[in-house]
N, C-alpha and C positions, 0 to 999 in steps of 0.2 A: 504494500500500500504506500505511495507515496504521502509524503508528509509538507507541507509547506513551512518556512521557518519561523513564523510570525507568534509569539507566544498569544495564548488564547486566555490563559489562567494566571494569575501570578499572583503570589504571597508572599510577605517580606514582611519577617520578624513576628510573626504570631503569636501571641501568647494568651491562653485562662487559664483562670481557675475558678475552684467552687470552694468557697469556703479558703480555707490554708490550704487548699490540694490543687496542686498545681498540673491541672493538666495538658496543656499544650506549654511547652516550654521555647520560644524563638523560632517559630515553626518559618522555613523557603521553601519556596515551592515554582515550577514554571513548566507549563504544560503546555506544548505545542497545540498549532490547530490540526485535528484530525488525527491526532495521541491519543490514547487509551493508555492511562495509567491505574495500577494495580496499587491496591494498599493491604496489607497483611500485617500482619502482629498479631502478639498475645492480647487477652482480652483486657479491658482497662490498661490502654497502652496510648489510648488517645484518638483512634482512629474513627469511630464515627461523631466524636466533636469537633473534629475536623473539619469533616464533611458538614456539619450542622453549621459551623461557623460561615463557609464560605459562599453560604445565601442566609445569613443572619438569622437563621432559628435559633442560634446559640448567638449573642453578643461578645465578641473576643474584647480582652480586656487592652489590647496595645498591637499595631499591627497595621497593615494594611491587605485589603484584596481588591484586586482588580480583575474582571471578564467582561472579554471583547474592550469597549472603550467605557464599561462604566467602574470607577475606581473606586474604595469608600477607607478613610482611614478613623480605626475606630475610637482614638481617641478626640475624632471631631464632632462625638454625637451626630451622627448622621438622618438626613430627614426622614420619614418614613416616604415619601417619594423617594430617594436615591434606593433605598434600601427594598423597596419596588419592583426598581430598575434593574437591580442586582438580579433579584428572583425572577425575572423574565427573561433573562441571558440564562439561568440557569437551573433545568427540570431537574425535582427530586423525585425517586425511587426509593419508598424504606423498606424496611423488614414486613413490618406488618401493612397490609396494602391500602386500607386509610380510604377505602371507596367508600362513596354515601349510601347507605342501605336502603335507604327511602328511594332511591333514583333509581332509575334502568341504567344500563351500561351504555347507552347512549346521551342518555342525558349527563353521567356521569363527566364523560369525558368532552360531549359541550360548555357545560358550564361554566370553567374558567374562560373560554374562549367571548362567553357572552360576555362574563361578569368583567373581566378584564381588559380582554382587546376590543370589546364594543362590537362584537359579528351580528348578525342578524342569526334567526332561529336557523334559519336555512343553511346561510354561510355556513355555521358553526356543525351543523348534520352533517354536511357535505364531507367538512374537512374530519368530520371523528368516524364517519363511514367508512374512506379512503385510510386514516389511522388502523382502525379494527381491521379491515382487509390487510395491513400490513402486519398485525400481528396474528393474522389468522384467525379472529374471531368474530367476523362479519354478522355469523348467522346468530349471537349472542346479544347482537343490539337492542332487542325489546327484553330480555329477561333482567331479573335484577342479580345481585351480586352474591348473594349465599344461594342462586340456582349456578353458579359456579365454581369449579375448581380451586384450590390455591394457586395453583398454576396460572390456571385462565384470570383468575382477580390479579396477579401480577403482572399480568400482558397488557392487559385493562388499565393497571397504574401506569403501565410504560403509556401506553397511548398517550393516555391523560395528561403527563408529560410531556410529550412532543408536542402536543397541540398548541402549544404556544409559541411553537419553532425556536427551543432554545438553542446558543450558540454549545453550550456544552450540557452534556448529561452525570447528573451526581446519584451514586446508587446505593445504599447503606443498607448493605448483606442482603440483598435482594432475595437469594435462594434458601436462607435461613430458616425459614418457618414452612419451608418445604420439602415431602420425601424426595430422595433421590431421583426417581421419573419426573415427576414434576417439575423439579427444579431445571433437568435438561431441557424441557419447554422454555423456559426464562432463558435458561443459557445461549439456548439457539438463536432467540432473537435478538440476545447483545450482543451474539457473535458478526449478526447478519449489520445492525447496527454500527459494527466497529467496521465492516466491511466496506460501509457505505462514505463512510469517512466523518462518522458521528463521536468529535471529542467529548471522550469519558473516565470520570474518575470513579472507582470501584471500589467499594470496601470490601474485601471477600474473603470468605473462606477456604474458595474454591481453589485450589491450587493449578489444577490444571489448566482451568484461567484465566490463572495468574501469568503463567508460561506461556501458555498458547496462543492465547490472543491480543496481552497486554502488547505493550511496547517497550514499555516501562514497569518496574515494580519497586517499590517503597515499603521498607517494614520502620514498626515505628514500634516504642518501647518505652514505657512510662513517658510519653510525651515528646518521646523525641524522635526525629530520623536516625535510623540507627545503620542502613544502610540504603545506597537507591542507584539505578542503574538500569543498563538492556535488560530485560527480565530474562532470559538465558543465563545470563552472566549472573546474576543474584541468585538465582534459582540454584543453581548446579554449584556454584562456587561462590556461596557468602565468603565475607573478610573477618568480621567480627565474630567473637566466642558466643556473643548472646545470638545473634541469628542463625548462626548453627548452631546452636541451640533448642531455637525455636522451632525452625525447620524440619530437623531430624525430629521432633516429638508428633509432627502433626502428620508427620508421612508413615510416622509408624502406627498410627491410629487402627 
């Protein structure tokens, strides 16, 4: 996949905490356009505050992030417009899939698109129509969301996602709260996603890929980067004692 060199993501000097617990500690970050970076580590190591901080569902305490051209440094109190602006550059993915149980899967995945980008009922159909056929779940658009799968309610979140055509995709353990089969559903279509040349940062468990599809892979460790590189190169041959460490426990599962 070619990559263009224009960073699309960038973080410089990151830091929270909760309380005295310091979890992100001077966190850099820069993430190509049409990258796919992988984030791994031990649990409570920092890694989906990360990802929360960098469309401000978490407030970082010192810091800046910047996607595409909207920048926000946090110790400037930022408006809840900039911080907006932020979340429209960039779709979340969480664990748990966060659809609205009252709405159909169509309405679902309309709705930011009305509430937010101002579409007409139509417009907004149209584009979550073409969404769902992309994740394969066309024919699910009149049911509601416990008439499906966890699998399918994760495809459903990716949509719902994309519909605001963000510049990058943020995904926090997407396949976690699902079995093995299932989650190869999700896997499949960020696979297909990364092909298409959709920049994304991934919290994952998934090792394989981390390897296989990333570009990049990042483990992080009580709040810090602890090692980051090709993901080949990280994967097969960490530097540091704590990532092989880490590594070697999760492969021997």
């Amino acid at each position: 996949m070619s990559k263009n060199e224009k960073s699309l993501v960038r973080v410089d000097s990151l830091s929270k905490s909760f309380g005295t617990l310091e979890v992100l500690s001077g966190i850099d970050l820069d993430v190509k356009s049409g990258e796919v970076l992988a984030i791994i580590g031990p649990s409570g190591s920092g890694k989906s505050t990360l990802l929360r901080c960098l469309n401000f569902l978490e407030t970082p305490d010192s810091g800046a992030i910047e996607v595409a051209d909207v920048r926000i440094d946090a110790q400037n109190h930022p408006s809840q417009r900039e911080i907006l602006q932020l979340r429209r550059m960039a779709g979340m993915v969480f664990q748990s899939f966060n659809l609205f149980p009252h709405m159909t899967v169509l309405e679902n995945v309309s709705f930011a698109q009305k509430r937010v980008a101002g579409k007409s009922q139509a417009e907004a159909d149209a584009r979550s129509i073409e969404l769902l056929r992309r994740v394969g779940l066309e024919a699910k658009a009149a049911e509601y969301p416990h008439r499906c799968s966890g699998g399918q309610q994760q495809r459903i979140a990716i949509a719902r996602a994309l519909a605001l055509n963000p510049k990058v995709m943020l995904f926090d353990e997407p396949t976690s709260a699902l079995d093995p089969e299932l989650g190869l559903e999700v896997l499949s279509v960020m696979r297909e996603l990364a092909d298409e040349g959709m920049t994304m940062i991934v919290v994952t468990h998934e090792m394989h890929f981390a390897e296989s599809v990333s570009d990049h892979v990042m483990i992080m460790a009580d709040g810090k980067i602890i090692e980051y590189g090709p993901s080949a190169e990280i994967m097969r041959n960490p530097q540091t004692e704590r990532a092989q460490r880490f590594l070697h426990a999760v492969r021997d599962r």
